[in-house]
DSSP file (Angstrom, degrees, kcal/mol; ACC not computed):
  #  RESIDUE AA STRUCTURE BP1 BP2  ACC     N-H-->O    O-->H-N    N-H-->O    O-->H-N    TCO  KAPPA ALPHA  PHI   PSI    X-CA   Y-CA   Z-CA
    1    1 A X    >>        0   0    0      0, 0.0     4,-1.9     0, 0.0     3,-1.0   0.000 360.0 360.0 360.0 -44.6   97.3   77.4  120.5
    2    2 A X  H 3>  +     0   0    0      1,-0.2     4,-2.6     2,-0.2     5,-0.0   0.707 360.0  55.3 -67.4 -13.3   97.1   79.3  123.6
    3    3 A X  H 34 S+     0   0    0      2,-0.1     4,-0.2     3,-0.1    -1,-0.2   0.655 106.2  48.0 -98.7   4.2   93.5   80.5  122.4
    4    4 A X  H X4 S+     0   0    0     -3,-1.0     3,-0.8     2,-0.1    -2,-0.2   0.913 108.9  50.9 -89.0 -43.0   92.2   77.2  121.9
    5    5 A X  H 3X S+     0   0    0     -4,-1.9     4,-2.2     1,-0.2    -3,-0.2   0.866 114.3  60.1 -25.2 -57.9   93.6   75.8  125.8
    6    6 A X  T 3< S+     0   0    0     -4,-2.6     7,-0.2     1,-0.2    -1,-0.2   0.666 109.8  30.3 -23.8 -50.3   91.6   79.2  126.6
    7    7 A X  T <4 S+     0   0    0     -3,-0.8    10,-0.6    -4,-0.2    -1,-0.2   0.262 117.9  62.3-118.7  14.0   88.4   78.4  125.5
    8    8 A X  T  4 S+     0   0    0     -4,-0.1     9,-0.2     8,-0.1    -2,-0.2   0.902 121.0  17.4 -61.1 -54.5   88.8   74.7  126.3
    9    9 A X  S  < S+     0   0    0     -4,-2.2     2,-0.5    -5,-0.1    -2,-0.1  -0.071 118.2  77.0-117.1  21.0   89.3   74.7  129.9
   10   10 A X        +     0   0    0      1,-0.1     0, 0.0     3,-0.1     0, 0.0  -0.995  40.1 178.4-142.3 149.3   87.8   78.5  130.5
   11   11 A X  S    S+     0   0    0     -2,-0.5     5,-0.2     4,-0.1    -1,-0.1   0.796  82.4  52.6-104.5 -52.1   84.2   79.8  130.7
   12   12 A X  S    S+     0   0    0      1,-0.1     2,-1.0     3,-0.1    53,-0.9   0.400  85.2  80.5 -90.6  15.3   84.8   83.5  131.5
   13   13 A X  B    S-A   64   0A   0     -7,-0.2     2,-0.9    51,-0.2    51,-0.2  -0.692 116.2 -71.2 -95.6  86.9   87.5   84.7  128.6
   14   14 A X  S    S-     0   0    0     49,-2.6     2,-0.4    -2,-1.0    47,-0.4  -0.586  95.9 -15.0  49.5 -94.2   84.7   85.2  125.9
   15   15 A X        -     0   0    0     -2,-0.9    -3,-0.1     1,-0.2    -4,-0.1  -0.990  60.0-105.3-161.5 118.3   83.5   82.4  124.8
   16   16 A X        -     0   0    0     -2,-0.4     4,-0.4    -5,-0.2    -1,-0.2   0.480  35.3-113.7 -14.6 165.8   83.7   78.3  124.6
   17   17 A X  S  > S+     0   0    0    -10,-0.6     4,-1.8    -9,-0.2    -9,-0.1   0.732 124.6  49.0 -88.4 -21.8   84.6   76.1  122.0
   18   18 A X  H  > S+     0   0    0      2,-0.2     4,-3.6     3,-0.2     5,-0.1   0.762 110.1  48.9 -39.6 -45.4   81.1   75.2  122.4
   19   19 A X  H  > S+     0   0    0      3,-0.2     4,-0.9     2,-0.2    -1,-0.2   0.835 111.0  48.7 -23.3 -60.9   80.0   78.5  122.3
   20   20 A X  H  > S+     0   0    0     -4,-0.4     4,-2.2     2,-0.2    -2,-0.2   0.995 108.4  51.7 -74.1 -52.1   81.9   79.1  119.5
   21   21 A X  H >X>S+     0   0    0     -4,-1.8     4,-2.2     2,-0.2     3,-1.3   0.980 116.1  47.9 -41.8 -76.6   80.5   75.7  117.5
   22   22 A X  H >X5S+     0   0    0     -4,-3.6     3,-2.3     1,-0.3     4,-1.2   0.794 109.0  49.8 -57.2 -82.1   76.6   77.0  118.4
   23   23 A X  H 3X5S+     0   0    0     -4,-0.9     4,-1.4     1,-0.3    -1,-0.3   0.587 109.5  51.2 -57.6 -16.6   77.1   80.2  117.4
   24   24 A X  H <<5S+     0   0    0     -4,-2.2    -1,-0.3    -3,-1.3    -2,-0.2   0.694 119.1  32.4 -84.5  -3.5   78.6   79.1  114.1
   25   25 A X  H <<5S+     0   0    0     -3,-2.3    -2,-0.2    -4,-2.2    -3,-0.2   0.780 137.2  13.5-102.5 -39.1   75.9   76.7  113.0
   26   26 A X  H  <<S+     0   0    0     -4,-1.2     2,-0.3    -5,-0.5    -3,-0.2   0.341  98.2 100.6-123.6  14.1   72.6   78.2  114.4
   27   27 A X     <  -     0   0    0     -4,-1.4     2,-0.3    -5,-0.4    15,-0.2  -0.894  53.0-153.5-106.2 159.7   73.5   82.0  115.6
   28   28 A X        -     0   0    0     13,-4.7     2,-0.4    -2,-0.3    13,-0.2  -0.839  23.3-124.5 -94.2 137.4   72.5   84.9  113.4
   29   29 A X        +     0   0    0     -2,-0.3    11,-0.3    11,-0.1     3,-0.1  -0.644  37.7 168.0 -82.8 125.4   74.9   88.0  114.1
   30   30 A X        -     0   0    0      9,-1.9     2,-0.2    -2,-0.4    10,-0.2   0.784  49.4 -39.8-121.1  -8.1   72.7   90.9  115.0
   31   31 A X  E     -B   39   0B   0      8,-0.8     8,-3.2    56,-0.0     2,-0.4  -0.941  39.6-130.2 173.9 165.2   75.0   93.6  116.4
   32   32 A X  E     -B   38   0B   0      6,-0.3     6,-0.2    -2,-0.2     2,-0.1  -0.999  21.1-138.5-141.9 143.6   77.8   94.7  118.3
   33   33 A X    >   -     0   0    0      4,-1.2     3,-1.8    -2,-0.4    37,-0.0  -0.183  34.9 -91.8 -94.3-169.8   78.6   97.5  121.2
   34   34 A X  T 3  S+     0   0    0      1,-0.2    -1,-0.0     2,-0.1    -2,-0.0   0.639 117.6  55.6 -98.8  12.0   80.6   99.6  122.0
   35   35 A X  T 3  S-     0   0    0     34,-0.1    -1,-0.2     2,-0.1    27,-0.2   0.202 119.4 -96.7-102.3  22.8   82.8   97.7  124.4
   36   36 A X  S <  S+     0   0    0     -3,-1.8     2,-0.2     1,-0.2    -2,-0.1   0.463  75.7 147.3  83.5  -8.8   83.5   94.9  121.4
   37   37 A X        -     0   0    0     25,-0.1    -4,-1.2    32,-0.1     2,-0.6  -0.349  39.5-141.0 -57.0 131.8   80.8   92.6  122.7
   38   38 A X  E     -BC  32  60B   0     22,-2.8    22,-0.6    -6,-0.2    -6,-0.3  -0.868  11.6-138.5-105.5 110.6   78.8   90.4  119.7
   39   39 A X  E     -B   31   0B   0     -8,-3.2    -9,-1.9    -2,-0.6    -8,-0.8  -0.623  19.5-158.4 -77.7 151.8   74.8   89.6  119.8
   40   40 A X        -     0   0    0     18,-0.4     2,-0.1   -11,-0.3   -11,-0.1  -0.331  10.9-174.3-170.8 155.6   73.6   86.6  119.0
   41   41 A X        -     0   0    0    -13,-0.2   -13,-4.7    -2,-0.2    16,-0.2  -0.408  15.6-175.4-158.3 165.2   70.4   84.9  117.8
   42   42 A X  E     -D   56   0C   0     14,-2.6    14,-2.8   -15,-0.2     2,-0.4  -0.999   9.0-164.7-125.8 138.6   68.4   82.2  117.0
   43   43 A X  E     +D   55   0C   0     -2,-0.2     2,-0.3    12,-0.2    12,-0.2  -0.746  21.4 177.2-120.8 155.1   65.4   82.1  115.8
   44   44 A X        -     0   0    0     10,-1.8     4,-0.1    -2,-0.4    10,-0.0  -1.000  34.4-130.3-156.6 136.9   63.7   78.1  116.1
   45   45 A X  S    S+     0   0    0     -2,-0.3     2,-0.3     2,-0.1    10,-0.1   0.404  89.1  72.8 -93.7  26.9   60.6   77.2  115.3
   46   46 A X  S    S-     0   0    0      8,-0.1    -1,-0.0     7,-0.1    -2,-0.0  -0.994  91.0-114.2-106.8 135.4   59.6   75.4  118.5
   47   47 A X        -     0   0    0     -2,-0.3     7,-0.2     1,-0.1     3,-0.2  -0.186  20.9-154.1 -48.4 141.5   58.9   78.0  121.5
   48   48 A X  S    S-     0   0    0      5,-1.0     2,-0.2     1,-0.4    -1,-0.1   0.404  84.7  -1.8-111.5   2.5   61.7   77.5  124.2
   49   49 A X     >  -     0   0    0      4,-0.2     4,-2.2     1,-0.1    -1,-0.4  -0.660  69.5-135.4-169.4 138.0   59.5   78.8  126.9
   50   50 A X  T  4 S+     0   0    0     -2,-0.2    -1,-0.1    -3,-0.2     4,-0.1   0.907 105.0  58.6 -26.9 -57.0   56.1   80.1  126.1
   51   51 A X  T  4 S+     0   0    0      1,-0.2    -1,-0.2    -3,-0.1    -2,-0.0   0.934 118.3  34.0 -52.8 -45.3   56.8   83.5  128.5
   52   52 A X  T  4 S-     0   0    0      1,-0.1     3,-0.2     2,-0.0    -1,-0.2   0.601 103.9-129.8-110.9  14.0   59.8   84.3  126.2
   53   53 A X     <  -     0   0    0     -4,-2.2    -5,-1.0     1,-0.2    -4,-0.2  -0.071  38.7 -64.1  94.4 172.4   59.1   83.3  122.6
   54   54 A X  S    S+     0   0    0     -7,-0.2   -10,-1.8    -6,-0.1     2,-0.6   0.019  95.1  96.4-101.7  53.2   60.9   81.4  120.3
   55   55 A X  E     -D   43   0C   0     -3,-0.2     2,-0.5   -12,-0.2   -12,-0.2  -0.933  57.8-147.4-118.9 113.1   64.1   83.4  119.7
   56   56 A X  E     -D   42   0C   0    -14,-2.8   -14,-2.6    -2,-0.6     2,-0.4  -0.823  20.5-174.4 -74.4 131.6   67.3   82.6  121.6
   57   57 A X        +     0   0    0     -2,-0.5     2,-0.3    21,-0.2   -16,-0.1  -0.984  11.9 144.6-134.9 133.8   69.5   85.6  122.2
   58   58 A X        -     0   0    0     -2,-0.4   -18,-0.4   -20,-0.1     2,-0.1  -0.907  33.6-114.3-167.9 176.8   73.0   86.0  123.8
   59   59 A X        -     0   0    0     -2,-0.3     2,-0.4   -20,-0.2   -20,-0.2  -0.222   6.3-145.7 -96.5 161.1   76.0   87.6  123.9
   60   60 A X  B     -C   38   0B   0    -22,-0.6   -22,-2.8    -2,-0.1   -45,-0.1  -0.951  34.7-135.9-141.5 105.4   79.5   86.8  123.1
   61   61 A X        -     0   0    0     -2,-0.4     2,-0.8   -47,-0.4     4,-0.1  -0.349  13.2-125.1 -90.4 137.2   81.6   89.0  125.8
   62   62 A X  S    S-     0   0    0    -27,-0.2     2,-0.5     2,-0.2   -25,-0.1  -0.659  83.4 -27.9 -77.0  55.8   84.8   90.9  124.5
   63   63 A X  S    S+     0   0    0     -2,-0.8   -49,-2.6   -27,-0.1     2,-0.3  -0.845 128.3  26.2 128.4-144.0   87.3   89.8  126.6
   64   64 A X  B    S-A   13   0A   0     -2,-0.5     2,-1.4   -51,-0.2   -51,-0.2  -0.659  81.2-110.4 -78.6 153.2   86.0   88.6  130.5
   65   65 A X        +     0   0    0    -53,-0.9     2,-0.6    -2,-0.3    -1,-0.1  -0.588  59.4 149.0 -72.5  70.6   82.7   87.5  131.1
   66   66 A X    >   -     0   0    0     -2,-1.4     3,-1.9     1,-0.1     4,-0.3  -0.940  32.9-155.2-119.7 127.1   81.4   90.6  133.1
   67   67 A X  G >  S+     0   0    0     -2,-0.6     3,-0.7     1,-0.2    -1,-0.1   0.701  91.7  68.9 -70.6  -9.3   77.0   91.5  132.6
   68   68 A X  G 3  S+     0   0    0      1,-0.3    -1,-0.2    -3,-0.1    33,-0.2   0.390  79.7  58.5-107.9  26.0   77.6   94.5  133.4
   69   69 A X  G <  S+     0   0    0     -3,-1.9    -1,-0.3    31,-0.1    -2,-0.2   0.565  82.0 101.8 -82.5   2.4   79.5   95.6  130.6
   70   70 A X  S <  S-     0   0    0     -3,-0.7     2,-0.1    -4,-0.3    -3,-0.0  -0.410  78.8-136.4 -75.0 117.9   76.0   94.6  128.6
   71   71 A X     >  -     0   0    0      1,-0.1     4,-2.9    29,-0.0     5,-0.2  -0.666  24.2-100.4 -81.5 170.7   74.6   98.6  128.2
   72   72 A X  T  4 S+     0   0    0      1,-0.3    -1,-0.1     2,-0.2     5,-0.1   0.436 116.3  58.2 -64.2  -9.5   71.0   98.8  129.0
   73   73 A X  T >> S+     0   0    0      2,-0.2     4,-0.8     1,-0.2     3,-0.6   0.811 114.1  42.9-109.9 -29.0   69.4   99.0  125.4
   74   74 A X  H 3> S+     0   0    0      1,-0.2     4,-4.5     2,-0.2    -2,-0.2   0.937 113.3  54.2 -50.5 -48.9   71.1   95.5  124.6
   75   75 A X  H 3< S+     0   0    0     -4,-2.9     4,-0.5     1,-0.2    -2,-0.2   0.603 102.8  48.3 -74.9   1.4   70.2   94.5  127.7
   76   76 A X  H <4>S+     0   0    0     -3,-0.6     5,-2.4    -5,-0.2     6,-0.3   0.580 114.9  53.6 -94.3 -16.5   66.6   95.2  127.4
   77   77 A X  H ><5S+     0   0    0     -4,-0.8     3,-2.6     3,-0.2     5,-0.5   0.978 110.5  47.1 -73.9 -69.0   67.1   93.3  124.0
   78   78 A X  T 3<5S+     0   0    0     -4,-4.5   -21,-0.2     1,-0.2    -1,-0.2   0.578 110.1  43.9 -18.8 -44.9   68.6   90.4  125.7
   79   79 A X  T 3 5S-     0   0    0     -4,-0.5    -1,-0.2    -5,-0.1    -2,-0.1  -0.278 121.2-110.8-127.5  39.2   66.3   89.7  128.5
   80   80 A X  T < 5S+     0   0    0     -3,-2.6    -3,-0.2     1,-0.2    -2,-0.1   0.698  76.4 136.1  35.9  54.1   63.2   90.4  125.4
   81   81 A X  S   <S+     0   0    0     -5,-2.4     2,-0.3     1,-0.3    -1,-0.2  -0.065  73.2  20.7-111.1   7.2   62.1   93.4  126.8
   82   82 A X        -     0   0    0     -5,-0.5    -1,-0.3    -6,-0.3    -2,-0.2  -0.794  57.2-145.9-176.8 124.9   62.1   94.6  123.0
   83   83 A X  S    S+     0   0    0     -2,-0.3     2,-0.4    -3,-0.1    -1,-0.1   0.266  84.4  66.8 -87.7  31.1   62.1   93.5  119.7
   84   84 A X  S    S-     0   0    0      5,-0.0    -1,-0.0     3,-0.0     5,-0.0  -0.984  79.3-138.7-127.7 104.5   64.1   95.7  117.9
   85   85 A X    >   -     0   0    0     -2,-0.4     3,-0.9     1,-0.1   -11,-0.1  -0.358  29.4-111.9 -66.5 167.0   68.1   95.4  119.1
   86   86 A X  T 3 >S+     0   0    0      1,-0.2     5,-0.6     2,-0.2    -1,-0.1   0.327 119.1  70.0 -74.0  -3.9   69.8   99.0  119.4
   87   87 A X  T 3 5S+     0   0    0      1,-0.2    -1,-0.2     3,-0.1     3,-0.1   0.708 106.6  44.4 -98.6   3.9   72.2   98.0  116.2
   88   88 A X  T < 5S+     0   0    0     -3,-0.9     2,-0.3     1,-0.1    -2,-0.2   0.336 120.3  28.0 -79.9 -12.2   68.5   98.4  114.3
   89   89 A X  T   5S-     0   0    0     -4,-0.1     2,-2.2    -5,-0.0    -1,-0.1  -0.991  93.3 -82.7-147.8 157.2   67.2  101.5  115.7
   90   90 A X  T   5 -     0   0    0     -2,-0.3     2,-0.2    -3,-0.1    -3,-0.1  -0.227  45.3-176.8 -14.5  39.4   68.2  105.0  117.3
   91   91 A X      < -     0   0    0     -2,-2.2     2,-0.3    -5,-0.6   -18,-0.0  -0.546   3.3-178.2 -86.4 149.9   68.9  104.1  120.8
   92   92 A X        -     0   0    0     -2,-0.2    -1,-0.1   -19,-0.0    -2,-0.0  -0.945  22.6-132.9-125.3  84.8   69.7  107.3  122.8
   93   93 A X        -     0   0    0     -2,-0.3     4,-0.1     1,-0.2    -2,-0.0  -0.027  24.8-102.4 -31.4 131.4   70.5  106.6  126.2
   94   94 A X    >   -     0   0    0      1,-0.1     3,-2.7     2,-0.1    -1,-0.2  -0.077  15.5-117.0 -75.7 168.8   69.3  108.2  128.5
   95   95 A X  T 3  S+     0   0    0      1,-0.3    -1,-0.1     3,-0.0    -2,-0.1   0.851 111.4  52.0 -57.9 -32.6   70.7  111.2  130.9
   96   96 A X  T 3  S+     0   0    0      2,-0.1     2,-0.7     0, 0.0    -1,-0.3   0.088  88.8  96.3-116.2  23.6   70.4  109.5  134.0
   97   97 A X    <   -     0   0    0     -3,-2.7     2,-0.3    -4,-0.1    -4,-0.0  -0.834  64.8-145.5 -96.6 137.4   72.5  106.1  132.9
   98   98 A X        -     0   0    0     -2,-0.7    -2,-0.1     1,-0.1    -4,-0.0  -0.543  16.7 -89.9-105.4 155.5   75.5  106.3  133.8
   99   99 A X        -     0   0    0     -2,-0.3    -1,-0.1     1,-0.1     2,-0.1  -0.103  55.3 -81.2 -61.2 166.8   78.9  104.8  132.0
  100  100 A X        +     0   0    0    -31,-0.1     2,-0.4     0, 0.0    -1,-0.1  -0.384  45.8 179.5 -67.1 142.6   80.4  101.1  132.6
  101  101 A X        -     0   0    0    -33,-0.2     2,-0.0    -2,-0.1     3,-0.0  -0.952  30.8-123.4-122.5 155.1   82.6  100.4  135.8
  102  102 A X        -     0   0    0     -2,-0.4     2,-0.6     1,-0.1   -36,-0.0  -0.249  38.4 -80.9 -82.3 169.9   83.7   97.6  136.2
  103  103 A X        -     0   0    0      1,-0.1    -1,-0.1     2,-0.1     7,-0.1  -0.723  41.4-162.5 -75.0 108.7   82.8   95.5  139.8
  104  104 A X    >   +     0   0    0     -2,-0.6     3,-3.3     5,-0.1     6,-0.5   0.434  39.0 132.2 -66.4   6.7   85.3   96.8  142.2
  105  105 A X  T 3   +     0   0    0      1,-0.2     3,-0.1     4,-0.1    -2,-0.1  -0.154  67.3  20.3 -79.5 137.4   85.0   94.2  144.6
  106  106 A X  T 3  S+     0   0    0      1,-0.4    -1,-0.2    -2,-0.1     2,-0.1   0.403 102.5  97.5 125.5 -44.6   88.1   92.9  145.8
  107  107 A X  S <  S-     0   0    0     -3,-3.3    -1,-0.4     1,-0.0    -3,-0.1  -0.222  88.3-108.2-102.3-173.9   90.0   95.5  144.8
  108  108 A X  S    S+     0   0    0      1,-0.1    -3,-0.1    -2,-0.1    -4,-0.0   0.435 117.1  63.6 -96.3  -5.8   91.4   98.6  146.9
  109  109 A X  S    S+     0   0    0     -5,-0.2    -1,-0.1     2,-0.1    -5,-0.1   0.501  77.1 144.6 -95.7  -8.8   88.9  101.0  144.9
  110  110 A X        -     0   0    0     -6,-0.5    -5,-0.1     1,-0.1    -7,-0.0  -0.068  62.2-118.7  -4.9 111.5   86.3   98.8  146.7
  111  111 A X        +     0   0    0      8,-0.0     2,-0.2     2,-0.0    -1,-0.1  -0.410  43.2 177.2 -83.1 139.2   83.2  101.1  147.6
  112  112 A X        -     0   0    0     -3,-0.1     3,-0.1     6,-0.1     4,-0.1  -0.826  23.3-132.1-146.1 123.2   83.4  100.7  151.6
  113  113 A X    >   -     0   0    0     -2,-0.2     3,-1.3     1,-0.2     6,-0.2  -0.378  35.6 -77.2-102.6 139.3   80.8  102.8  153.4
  114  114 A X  T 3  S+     0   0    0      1,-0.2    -1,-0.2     9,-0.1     3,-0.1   0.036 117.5  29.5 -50.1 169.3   81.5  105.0  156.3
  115  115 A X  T 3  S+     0   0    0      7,-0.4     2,-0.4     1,-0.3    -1,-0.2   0.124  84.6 136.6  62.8   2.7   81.9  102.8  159.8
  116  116 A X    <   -     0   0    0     -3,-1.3    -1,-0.3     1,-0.2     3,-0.2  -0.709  63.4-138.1 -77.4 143.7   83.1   99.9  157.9
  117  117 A X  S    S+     0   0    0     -2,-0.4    -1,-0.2     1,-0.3     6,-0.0   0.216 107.8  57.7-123.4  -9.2   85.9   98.5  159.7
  118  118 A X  S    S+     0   0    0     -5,-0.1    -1,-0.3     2,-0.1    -6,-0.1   0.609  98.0  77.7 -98.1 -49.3   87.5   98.2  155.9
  119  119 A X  S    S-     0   0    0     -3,-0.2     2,-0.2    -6,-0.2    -6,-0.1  -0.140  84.7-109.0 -58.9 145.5   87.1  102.1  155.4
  120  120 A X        +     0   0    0      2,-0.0    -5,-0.1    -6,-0.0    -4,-0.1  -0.575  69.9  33.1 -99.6-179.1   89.5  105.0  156.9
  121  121 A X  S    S-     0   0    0     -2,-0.2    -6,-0.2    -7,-0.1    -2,-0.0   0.261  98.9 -22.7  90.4 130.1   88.8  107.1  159.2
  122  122 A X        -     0   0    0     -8,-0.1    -7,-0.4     1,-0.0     2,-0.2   0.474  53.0-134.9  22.4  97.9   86.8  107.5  162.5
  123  123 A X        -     0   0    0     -8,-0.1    -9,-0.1    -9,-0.1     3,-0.0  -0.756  38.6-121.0 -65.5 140.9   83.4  104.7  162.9
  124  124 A X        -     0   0    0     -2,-0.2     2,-0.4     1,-0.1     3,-0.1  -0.221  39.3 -84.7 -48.8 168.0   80.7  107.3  164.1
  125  125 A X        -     0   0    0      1,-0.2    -1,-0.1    -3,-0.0    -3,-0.0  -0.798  37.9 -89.8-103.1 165.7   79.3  106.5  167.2
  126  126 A X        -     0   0    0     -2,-0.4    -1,-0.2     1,-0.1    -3,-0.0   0.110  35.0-155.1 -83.0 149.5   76.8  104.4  168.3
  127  127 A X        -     0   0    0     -3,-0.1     2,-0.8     0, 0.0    -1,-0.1  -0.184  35.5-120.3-133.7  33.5   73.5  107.0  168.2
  128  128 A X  S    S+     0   0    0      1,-0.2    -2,-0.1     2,-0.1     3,-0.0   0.393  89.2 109.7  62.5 -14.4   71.4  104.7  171.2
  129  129 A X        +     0   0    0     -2,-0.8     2,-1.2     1,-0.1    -1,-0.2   0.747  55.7  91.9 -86.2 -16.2   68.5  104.0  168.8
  130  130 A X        -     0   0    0      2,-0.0     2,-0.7     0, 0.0    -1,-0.1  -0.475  50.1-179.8 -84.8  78.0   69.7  100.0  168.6
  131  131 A X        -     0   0    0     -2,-1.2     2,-0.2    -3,-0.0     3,-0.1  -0.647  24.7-132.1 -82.8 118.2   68.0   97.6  171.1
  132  132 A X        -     0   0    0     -2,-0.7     2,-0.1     1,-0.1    -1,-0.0  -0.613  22.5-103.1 -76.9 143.5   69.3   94.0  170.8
  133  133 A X        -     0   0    0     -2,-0.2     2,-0.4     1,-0.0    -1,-0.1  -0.335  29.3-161.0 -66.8 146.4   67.1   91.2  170.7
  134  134 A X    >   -     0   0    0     -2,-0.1     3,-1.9    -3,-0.1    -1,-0.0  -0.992  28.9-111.8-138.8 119.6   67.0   89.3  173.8
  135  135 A X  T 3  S+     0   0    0     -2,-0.4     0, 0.0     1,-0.2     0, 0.0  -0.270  96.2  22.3 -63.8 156.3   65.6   85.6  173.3
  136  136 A X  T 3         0   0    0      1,-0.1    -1,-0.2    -3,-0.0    -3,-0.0   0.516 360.0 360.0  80.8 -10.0   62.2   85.0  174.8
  137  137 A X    <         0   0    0     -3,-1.9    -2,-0.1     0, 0.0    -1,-0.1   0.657 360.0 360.0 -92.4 360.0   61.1   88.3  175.0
C-alpha cells in the first residue's frame, strides 16, 4: 500500500502510476545498468519530432530520480546520440569518465571553493586587479 501512495502523490521515487501504465502498454524493455535503472522504448509510427525520429526513449530510475546516475553510454542512447543502447553492444567506458557521485549540494560534503564564506580557513586577499563599476562612466 505504501508503494502505491508513493507513486500516486510522488514524481521523484522511480516512477508514476502513469509511468508505470505507459510503460506497460507501449514500452519495450531494452536494458538495464548498473545502478538498477530500466530503459525504455517506443517505437510509433508517426515521427514525434522530425530532429529526433520516431522512437521514444526513457528511463525508469532505481530508487530517486537523479540524471546523473544515467552513465554516459545510456545517456548518449537516451538523448539519440546512437542507435545501438550499451545492453546491445561492447560499451567500454572510457579512462577519463569518472564514477557516479551523487549531487552534493546541500549537504556538508558540499564542494565549496576557497574564499567562500561557506569553506574553512583563511579568504585570500583581495589581489588589487578588481575595479568596480561606477555608473555613468
Amino acid at each position: 500500500m505504501k508503494e502505491f501512495f508513493t507513486q500516486f502523490f510522488t514524481w521523484w521515487n522511480g516512477q508514476t502510476l502513469g509511468t508505470r501504465f505507459y510503460t506497460w502498454r507501449k514500452g519495450v524493455f531494452v536494458g538495464s545498468d548498473e545502478f538498477g535503472n530500466k530503459y525504455y522504448r517506443y517505437t510509433q509510427a508517426q515521427a514525434i519530432d522530425s530532429n529526433v525520429g520516431a522512437e521514444r526513449r526513457w528511463v525508469v530510475y532505481n530508487g530517486e530520480a537523479d540524471a546523473s546516475k544515467v552513465p554516459p553510454g545510456w545517456r548518449a542512447w537516451m538523448c539519440h546520440n546512437g542507435d545501438v543502447p550499451p545492453s546491445e553492444e561492447a560499451y567500454q567506458p572510457h579512462p577519463w569518465e569518472k564514477p557516479f557521485v551523487p549531487n552534493m549540494t546541500g549537504t556538508t560534503q558540499a564542494y565549496r571553493p576557497q574564499g567562500s564564506h561557506l569553506s574553512t580557513g583563511q579568504r585570500p586577499a583581495a589581489t588589487g586587479d578588481y575595479v568596480p563599476w561606477t555608473p555613468g562612466e
